[in-house]
C-alpha positions in Angstrom: 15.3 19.8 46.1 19.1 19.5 46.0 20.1 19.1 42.7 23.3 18.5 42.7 22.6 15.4 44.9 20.3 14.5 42.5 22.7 15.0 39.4 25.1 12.8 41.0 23.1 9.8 41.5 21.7 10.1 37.9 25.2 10.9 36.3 27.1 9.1 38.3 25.6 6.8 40.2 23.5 5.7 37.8 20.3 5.4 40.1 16.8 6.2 39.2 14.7 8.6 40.7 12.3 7.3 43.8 8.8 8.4 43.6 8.8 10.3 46.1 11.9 12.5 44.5 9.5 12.5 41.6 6.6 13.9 43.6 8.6 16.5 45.0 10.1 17.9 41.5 6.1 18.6 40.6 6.3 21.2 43.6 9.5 23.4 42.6 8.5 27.1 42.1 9.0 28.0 38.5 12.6 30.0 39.7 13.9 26.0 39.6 12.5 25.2 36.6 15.7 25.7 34.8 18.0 23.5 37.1 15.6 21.1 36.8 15.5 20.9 32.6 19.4 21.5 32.8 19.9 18.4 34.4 17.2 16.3 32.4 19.4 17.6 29.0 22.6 16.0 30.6 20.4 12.7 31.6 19.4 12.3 28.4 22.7 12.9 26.4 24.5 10.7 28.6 22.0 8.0 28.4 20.6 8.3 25.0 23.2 10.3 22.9 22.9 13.9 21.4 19.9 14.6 18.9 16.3 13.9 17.6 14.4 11.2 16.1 11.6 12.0 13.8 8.6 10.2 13.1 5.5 10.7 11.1 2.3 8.6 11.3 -0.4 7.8 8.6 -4.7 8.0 10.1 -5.2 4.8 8.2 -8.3 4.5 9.2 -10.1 7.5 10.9 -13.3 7.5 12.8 -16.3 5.3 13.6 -14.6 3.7 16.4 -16.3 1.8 19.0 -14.6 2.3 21.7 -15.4 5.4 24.5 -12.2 7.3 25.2 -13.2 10.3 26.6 -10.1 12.6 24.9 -10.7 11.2 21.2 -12.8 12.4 18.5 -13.0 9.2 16.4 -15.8 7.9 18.7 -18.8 6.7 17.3 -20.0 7.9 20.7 -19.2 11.2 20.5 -20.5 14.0 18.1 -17.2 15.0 17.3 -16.8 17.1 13.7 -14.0 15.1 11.9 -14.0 13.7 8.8 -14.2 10.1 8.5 -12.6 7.8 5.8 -12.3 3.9 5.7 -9.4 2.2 5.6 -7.3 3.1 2.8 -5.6 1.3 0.2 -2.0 0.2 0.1 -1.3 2.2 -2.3 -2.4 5.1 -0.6 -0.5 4.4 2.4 2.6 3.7 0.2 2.9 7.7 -1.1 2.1 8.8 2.7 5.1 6.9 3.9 7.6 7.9 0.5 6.3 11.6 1.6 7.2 11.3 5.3 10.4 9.7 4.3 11.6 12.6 2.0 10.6 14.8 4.6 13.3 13.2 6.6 11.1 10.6 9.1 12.9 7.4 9.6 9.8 5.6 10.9 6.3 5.6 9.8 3.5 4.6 11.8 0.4 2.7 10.4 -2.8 3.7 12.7 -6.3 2.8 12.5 -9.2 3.4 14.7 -10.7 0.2 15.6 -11.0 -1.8 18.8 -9.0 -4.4 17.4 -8.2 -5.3 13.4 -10.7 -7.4 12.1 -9.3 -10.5 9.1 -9.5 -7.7 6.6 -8.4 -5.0 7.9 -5.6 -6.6 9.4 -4.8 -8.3 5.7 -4.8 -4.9 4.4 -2.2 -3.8 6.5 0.4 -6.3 5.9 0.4 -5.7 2.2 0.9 -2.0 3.2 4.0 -3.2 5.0 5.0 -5.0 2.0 4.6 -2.0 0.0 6.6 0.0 2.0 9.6 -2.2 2.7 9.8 -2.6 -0.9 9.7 1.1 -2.1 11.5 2.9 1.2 14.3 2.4 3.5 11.7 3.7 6.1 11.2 1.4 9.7 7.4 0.4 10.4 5.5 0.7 13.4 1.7 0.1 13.5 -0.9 1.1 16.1 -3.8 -1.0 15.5 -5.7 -1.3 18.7 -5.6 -4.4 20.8 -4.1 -7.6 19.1 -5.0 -11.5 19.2 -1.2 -13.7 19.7 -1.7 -14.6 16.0 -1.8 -11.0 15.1 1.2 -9.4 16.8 3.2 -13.1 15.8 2.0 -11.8 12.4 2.9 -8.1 12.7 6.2 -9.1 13.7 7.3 -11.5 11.2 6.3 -8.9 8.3 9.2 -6.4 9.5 7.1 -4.2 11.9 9.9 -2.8 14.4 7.9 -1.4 16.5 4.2 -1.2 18.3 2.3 1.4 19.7 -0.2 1.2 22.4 -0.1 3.5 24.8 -1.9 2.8 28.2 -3.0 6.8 28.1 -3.9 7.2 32.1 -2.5 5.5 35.3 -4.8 2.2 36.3 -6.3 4.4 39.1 -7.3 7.1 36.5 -8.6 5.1 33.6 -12.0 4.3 34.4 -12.8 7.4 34.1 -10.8 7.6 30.5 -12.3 4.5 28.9 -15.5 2.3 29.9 -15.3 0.2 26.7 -12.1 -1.8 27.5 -9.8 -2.1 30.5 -6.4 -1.1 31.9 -5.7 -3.9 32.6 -6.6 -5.2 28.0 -4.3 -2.4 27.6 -2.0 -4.2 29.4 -2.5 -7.2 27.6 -1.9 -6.1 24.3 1.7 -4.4 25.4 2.9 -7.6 26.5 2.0 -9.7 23.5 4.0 -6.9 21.4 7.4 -7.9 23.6 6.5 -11.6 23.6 6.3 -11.3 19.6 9.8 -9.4 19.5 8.4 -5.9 18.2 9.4 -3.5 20.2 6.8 -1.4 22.7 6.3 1.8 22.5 4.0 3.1 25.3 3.0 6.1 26.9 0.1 8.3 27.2 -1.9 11.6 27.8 -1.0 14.3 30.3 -4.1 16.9 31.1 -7.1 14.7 31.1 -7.9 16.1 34.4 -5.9 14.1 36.4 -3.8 14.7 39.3 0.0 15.1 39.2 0.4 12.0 41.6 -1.4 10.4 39.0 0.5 11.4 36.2 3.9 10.2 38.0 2.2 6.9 38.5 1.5 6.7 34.8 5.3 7.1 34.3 6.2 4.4 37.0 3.7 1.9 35.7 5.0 2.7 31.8 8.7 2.1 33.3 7.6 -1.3 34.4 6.7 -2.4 31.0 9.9 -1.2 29.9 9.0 0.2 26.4 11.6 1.4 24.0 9.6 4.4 23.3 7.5 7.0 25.7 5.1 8.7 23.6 4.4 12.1 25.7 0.7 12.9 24.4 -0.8 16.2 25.8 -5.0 16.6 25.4 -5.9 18.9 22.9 -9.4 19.2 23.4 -11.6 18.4 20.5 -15.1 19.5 20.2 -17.9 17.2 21.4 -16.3 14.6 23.7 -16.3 14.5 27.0 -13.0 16.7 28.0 -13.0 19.2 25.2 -14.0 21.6 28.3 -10.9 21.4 29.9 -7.8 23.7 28.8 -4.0 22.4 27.6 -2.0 22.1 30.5 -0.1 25.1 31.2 3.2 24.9 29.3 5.8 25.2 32.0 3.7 22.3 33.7 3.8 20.4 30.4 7.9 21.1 30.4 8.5 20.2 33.8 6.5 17.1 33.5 8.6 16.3 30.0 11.8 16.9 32.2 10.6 14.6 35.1 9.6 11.7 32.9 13.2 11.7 31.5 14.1 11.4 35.4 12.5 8.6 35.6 13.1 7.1 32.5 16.5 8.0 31.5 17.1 5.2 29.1 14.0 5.6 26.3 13.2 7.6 23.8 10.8 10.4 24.7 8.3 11.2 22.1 6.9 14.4 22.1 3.6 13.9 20.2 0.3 14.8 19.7 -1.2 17.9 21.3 2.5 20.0 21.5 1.9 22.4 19.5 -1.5 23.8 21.6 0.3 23.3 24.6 4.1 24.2 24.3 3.6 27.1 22.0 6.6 29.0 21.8 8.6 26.3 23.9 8.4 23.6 21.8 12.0 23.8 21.4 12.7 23.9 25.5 10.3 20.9 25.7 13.5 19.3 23.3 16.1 20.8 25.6 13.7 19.4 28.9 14.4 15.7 27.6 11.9 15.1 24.9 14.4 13.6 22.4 11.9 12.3 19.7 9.1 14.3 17.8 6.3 13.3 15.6 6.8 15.8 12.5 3.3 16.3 10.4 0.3 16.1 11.1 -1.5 13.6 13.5 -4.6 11.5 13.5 -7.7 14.3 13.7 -5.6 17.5 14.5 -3.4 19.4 12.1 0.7 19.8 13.2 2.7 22.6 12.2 4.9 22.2 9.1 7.5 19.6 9.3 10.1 22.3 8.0 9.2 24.0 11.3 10.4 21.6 13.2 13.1 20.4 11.3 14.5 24.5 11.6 13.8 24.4 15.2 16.3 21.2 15.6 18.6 23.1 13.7 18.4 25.8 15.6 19.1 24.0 18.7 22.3 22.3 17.1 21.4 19.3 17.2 21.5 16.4 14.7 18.1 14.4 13.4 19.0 10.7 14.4 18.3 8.4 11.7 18.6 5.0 14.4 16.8 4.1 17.5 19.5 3.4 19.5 
């Protein structure tokens, strides 16, 4: 791979990579590893700015879920050992999201396990919004499964910024992710969120045994939905569903795949999210430096994080300011 070719019709240019670029940056021996997260850091200051954006999300619901994704312990399918709460109050949700915002989060994320929001769930939710527009300065995203027109209309007009629903494997892959519900209702649900006005954020999960051809068309097919965000999940396997026998992808497989999603997707926001911890280790910080440029601080729906003063050090550390904007 030449890279100074490459630099210069990123940085220059201003050209995407092709595919098949793409394809061949998953085959560079570890010695080019460096070159290639040198010049994902200069994509994504030129095309995003300097710094990090921190968010922190709430398990608003957790468990008893109907749906079958293989990677996630909130099946009702699965034996998974998690412990399960219905969906909490308002109120509840209100001192989650005054903690995350004193812990320096500028969005909160609502999230519930459920196919869809039912009339009283999704009632619920709004008047969390309401709470939390009225008691913080904090931006709302929710994550509420698949959404009816009315709903994400709704979701929209109540101040929620942004919407996450990730499409978690490429359409090739995902039958064997999900059985319950289809790519292609995935799909569905991502554009009502645009349609509505929210903005999408949309990514998925790298390591649920798929291939790296795969995983670069999981990064195309996000690009053509044009989200604002890329969450970048990786599989931490959890006890009693069907992957928790597979292992965290390697961690300079997870960086170089970090660095060649900013390739591809120069322009978004990168969110490093759940999973980074197991699988970046000790370079959590390079995974920042590959082009990850977002980070959710905390702890995250079934799994515990590492302290959020961790991370915030670590962005010191690295000189770099915490955004407070998604610009």
């Amino acid at each position: 791979m030449d890279f100074v070719k490459l630099e210069k019709k990123l940085l220059e240019d201003g050209q995407g990579i092709t595919f098949d670029e793409a394809l061949e940056l998953t085959e560079i021996p570890k010695e080019k590893l460096l070159e290639l997260t040198s010049l994902a850091r200069k994509v994504t200051v030129k095309y995003k700015g300097d710094g990090v954006f921190l968010r922190s999300i709430i398990s608003a619901k957790t468990g008893d879920c109907s749906e079958d994704c293989s990677f996630c312990s909130q099946s009702v399918h699965f034996s998974s050992p998690i412990s399960k709460h219905s969906l909490l109050d308002p109120e509840e949700v209100l001192q989650a999201a005054i903690q995350s915002e004193k812990l320096g989060a500028f969005d909160f994320c609502i999230v519930i396990a459920v196919k869809g929001p039912n009339k009283s769930q999704f009632k619920k939710v709004i008047e969390s919004i309401d709470l939390i527009k009225e008691n913080t300065k904090l931006e709302i995203g929710c994550s509420l499964g698949s959404l009816t027109r009315d709903q994400a209309f709704a979701l929209a007009e109540a101040g929620v910024w942004r919407y996450n629903h990730n499409l978690e494997a490429c359409r090739e892959y995902f039958h064997k992710v999900c059985t319950t519900h289809t790519y292609d209702d995935r799909l569905e649900t991502a554009k009502l969120v645009k349609e509505s006005g929210m903005e999408l954020c949309c990514g998925g999960i790298m390591g649920l045994g798929e291939s790296p051809v795969q995983r670069l068309q999981l990064a195309y097919e996000i690009k053509e939905l044009d989200p604002h965000t890329v969450p970048m999940n990786f599989l931490n396997p959890r006890p009693g569903t069907p992957l928790g026998h597979l292992k965290p992808l390697p961690s300079l497989e997870a960086i170089k795949t970090i660095a060649i999603f900013r390739l591809i997707m120069p322009d978004k926001v990168l969110m490093s999210g759940g999973g980074r911890e197991v699988t970046l280790r000790d370079l959590q910080s390079m995974g920042i430096m590959a082009g990850s440029n977002g980070m959710i601080i905390g702890n995250y729906l079934t799994t515990v994080g590492r302290p959020p003063e961790d991370d915030i050090k670590m962005i010191e550390d690295l000189q770099m300011p915490i955004r407070d904007r998604y610009k």
